[in-house]
Legacy VTK file of the C-alpha trace (Angstrom):
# vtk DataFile Version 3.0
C-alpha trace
ASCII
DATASET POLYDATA
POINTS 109 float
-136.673 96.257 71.666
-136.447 99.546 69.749
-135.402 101.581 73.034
-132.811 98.631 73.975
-131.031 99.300 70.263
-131.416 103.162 70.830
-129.832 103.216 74.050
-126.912 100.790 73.181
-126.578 103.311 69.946
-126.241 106.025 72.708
-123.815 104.738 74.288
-121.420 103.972 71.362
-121.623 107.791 70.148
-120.683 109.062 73.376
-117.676 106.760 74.373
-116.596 107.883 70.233
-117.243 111.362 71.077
-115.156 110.995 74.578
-112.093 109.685 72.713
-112.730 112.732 70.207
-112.698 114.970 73.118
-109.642 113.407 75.064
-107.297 113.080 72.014
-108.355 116.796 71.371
-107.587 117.558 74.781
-104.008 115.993 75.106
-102.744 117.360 72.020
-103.991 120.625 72.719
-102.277 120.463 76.927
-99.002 118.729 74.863
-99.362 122.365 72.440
-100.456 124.847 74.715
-99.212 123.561 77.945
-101.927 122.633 80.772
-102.021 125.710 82.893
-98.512 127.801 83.805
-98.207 129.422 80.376
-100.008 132.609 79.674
-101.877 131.221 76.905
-101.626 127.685 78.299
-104.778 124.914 77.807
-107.032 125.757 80.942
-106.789 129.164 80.585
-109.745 129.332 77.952
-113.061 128.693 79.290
-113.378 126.754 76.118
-110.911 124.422 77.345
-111.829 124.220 80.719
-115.438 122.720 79.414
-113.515 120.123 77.241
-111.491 119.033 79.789
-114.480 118.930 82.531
-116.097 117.148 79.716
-113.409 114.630 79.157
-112.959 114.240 83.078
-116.723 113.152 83.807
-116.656 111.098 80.591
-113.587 109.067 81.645
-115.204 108.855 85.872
-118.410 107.565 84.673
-117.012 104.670 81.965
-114.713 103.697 84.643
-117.180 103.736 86.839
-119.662 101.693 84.478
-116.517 99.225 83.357
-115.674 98.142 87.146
-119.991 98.180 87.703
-119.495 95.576 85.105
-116.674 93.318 86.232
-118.115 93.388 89.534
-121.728 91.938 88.038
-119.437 89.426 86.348
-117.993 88.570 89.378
-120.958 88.202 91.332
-122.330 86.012 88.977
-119.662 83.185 88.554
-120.850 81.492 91.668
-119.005 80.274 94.515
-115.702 81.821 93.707
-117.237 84.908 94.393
-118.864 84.083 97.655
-114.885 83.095 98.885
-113.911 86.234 97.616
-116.328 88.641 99.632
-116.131 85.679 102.787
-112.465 86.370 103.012
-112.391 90.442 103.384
-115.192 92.478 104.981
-113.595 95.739 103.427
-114.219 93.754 100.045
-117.744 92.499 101.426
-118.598 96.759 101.722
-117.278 97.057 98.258
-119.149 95.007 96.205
-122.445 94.836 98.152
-122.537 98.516 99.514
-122.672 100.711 96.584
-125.269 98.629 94.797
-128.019 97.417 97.291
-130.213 100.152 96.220
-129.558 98.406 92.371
-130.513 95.145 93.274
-134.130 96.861 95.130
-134.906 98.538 92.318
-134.231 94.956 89.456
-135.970 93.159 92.247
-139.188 95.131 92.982
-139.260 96.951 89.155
-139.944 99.926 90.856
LINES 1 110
109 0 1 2 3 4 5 6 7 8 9 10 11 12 13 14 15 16 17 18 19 20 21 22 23 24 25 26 27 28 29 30 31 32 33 34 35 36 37 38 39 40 41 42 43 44 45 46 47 48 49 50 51 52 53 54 55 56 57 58 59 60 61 62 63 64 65 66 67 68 69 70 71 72 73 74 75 76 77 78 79 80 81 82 83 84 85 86 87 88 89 90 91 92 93 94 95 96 97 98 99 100 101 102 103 104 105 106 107 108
């Protein structure tokens, strides 16, 4: 139970410290400029580590946001089944990515 609470903890502080990072990063491109100015925002290694920070921070929550719609999806029932029935692009989509997910909850390996 302990580890559950820790790692929800976890992942509070760093979605705070990604919108610390991105609203530091937008009003520093909006007062520097973002890279055609001498001095401009991705000219400072500094910066370039913020942003890269701020650019894998906003790629994985999207990535763990649409990971969650698409378990919600899958487990409404048979709406879901007509929905990946009707496209096999959309049948690739939702199955594809996470087979090796569903392996690993089934065996607990």
């Amino acid at each position: 139970m302990f580890c559950v609470a820790c790692c929800v903890l976890q992942e509070q502080i760093e979605y705070v410290f990604l919108v610390i990072f991105t609203i530091e990063s937008i009003i520093k491109i909006i007062a520097y400029g973002f890279v055609l100015h001498p001095y401009a925002y991705l000219r400072s290694a500094w910066n370039m580590l913020d942003f890269t920070i701020v650019v894998v921070g906003s790629v994985q929550l999207r990535r763990t946001f649409s990971t969650v719609l698409i378990y919600r999806d899958l487990f409404m029932g048979r709406d879901t089944v007509a929905l990946l029935s009707s496209s096999k692009t959309t049948t690739g989509h939702f199955i594809g990515p996470h087979r090796a997910i569903g392996t690993v909850c089934v065996s607990g390996k």
